[in-house]
N, C-alpha and C positions, 0 to 999 in steps of 0.2 A: 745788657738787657734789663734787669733789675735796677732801681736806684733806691728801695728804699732800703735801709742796716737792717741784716742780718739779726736774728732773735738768737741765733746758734749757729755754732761753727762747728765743724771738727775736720781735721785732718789723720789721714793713716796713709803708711807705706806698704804696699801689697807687691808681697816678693814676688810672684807669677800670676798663670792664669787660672790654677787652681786657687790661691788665694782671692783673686778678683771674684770667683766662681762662690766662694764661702763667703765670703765679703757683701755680695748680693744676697747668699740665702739668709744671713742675720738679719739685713734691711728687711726681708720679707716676714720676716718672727713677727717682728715691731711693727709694719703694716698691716698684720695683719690682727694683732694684740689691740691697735690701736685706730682701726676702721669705727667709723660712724654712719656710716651712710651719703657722707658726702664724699665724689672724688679725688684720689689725692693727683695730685701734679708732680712729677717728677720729673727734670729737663737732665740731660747728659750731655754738655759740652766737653769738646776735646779733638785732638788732630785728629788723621784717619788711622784707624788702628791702634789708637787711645788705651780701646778696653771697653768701650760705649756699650757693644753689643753684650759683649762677654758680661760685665756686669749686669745686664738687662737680661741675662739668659739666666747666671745667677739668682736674680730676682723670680722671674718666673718659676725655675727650677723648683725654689724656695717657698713657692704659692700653691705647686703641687701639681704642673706644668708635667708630663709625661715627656711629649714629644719633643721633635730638635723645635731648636725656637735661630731663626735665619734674619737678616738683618731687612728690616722693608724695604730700604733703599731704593727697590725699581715701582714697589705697590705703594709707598708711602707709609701705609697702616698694614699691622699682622695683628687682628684681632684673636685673641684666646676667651675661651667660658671657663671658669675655675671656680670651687667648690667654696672655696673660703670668701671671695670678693665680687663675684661674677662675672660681669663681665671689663677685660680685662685690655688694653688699644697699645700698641708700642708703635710708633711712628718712627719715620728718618727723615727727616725734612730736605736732607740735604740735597736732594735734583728738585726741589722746590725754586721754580723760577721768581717766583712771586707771593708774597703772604695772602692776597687776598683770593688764592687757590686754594686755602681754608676750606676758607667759607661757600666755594664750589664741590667741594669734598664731603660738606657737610661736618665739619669736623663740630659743629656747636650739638650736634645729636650726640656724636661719640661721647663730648663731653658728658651730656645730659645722664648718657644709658650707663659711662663709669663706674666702675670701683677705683681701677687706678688709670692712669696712663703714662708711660714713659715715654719721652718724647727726645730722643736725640737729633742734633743740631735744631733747638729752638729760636736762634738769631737767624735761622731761613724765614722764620713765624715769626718777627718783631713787629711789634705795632698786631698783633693779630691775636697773638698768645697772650692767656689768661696769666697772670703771676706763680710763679710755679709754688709748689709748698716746698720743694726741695730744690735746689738747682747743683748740682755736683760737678766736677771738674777734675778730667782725668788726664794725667802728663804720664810720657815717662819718665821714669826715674832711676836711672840705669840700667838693670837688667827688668827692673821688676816696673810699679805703675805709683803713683803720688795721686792717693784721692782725696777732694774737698768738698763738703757736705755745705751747704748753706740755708738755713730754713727761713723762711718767710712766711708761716703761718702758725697757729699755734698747733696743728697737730705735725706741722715738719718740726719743731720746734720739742717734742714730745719726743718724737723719732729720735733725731737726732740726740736729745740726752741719755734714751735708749739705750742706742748704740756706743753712745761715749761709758755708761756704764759699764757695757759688757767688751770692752776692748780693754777695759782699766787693769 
């Protein structure tokens, strides 16, 4: 989906799904430390049952998220209001037949209205989807999950040194 180099990498091994769970509420620290008023982009590739959600409930959790947070899969978008970023879009593209059901969705408002959005399986959205600031990448890894961070903007790029500091 991305073709241009990465500004920042990082990779971690997350033994379950309470580590995925903590793993997300740190990313939320540094999102939130390092909010400007523009949206951040966050995409989640990875098979089914990845961790996609679980990290993305992580993240919310970690923004200050009360309630269950459920995977959009059949709505597409589970929009949240949160005190730190406002308003808040997690999509699942994946019964996305088509990218340019987007832009029937209205998803350029979503954008517009953001603080963040997480967007799992964004190669449903190619050619539609903006560049992500983060694009992350979740396997498993035996028992546990293999995540990779990739930034493309300078505030993913900020994040993710972030997070590499406080995993150090």
């Amino acid at each position: 989906m991305t073709i241009a180099p990465a500004l920042a990498e990082m990779m971690v091994e997350l033994a379950d799904e309470a580590a995925t769970l903590g793993f997300g509420g740190a990313m939320a620290g540094h999102v939130i430390a390092g909010h400007i008023g523009e949206p951040l982009i966050i995409t989640l590739q990875g098979d089914l049952g990845a961790g996609k959600t679980t990290l993305s409930r992580g993240i919310l959790q970690g923004l200050g998220h009360q309630g269950a947070v459920k995977s959009p899969t059949y709505t597409l978008v589970e929009p949240y209001q949160l005190a730190a970023l406002g308003a808040v879009y997690h999509f699942d593209l994946y019964r996305l037949a088509d990218a340019e059901e987007l832009e029937y969705m209205g998803f350029a408002d979503y954008l517009a209205d953001a603080g963040l959005c997480l967007i799992e399986w964004p190669e449903q959205g190619r050619g539609f989807l903006p560049e992500p600031d983060i694009a992350v990448r979740i396997s498993q890894s035996g028992e546990g999950r293999c995540v990779i961070l990739r930034a493309y903007s300078a505030g993913g790029e900020q994040l993710v040194h972030q997070l590499k500091r406080g995993t150090d």
